[in-house]
Steps between C-alpha positions, in 0.01 A plus 500: 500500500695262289731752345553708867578153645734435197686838535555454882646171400703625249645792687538232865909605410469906513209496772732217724785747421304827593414290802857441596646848437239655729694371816701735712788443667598801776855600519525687835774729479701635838407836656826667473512363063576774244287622256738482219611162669098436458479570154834345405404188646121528325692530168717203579167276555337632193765419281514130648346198286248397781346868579191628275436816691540672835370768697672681762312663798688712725434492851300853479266322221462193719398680829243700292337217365517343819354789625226543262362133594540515836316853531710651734911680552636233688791648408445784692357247798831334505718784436669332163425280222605155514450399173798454253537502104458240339520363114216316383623265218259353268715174351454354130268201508775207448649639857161533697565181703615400810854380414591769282352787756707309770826537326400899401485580857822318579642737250324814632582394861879527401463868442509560851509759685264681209266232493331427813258238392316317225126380589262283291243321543589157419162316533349754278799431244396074529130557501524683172762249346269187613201658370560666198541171288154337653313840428643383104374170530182590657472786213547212208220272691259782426594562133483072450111573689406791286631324191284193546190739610543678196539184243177344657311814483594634153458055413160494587408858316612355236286155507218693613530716161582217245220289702271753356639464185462081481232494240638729303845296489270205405395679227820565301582157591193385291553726221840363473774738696795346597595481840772806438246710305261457785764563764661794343311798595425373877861483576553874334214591720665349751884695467308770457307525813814387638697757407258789572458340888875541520516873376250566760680359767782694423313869456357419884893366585652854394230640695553328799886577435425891454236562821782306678786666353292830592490392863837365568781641203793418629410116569325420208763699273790274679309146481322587155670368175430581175647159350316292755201733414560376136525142530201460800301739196616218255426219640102621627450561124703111438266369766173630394579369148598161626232483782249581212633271234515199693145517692334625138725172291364271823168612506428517144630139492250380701215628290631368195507176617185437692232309345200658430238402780768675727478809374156527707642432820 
């Protein structure tokens, strides 16, 4: 949980970016436009810094699909189709806001008489803006959580282990081990352990990765890094080392210095 937390952290960047290039902005073209005026202009916009893609839906297309949802030839009801073409543009992430959109339509609107209109929906284009950064924050509260759930349980595993192991420290310590000699092969236990509960958490993190990768390619191809991938896998494996050095060093301290009619308790 830990790791998938981390890697949504992480990748907060592509997945706000993903986000932002999702929304459409309509350009409704005039009924009496070209199609090579169409495709000219469709060029124009792709070739333009602010534009990612686009998608251009003649006024046939559109009445099908309207037609297709609504169940029913209302073109045939009303005797023609009052739908126009339109180019969906998909913008790059740094232009999905409100300003920038404003000033793109100002510049589509001057390409009148081909360009009819240019719709949006602007509340949409604030919700996502306000929210995205929150979703981040409230993202990074859960890894802090998870982090602190996961130091207390692996601490007291730990304790509970060297606990059963107090008599036993006792013993070197009367036979004249030093306090390294003594402490030596707990805290190599201790990476160990650490290190194998990080490799499984990253065989069951692939997995989770490839079942959703199965479900939904194109999504988790776009938002999944290999680099991130990389350094989230690194630092489990630096965590579980840590985590288990410092709770074995701690609790192996405190049985090497309590007194011997403690060791009952």
């Amino acid at each position: 949980m830990l790791g998938l937390l981390g890697m949504l952290v992480l990748s907060a960047k592509k997945i706000s970016d993903h986000v932002k290039e999702n929304i459409r902005v309509s350009v409704y073209l005039s009924g009496d436009a070209k199609e090579s005026d169409i495709r000219a202009l469709q060029q124009s916009l792709d070739a333009t810094t602010y534009v990612k893609s686009s998608i251009y839906t003649s006024a046939k297309e559109a009445a099908a699909h309207f037609q297709k949802e609504l169940g029913e030839d209302f073109v045939n009801s009303i005797g023609y189709n009052p739908l126009p073409s339109s180019i969906d543009l998909f913008l790059k992430a740094p232009y999905a806001n409100n300003d920038s959109i404003s000033w793109i339509r100002k510049e589509l609107l001057a390409k009148k008489p081909l360009v009819e209109s240019v719709e949006y929906t602007e509340s949409h284009v604030n919700m996502i803006n306000a929210n995205l950064g929150k979703i981040s924050l409230v993202f990074l509260g859960f890894v802090g959580l998870l982090l602190l759930i996961a130091i207390a349980l692996i601490n007291n595993t730990i304790r509970l282990a060297i606990y059963s192991k107090r008599f036993l420290i006792r013993t070197m310590q009367l036979v004249g081990a030093t306090q390294g000699f003594i402490r030596k092969p707990f805290l190599l236990t201790g990476i160990i352990q650490g290190i194998y509960g990080a490799l499984i958490a990253l065989v069951m993190l692939l997995g989770i990765f490839y079942l959703l990768e199965k479900q939904y390619p194109e999504e988790v191809g776009s938002l999944l890094d290999i680099n991130l991938l990389g350094i989230m896998s690194s630092a489990l494996v630096f965590l579980g080392i840590l985590i288990g050095l410092i709770c074995t060093w701690f609790a192996v301290r405190k049985y090497l210095r309590i007194r011997t009619n403690e060791l009952y308790y």
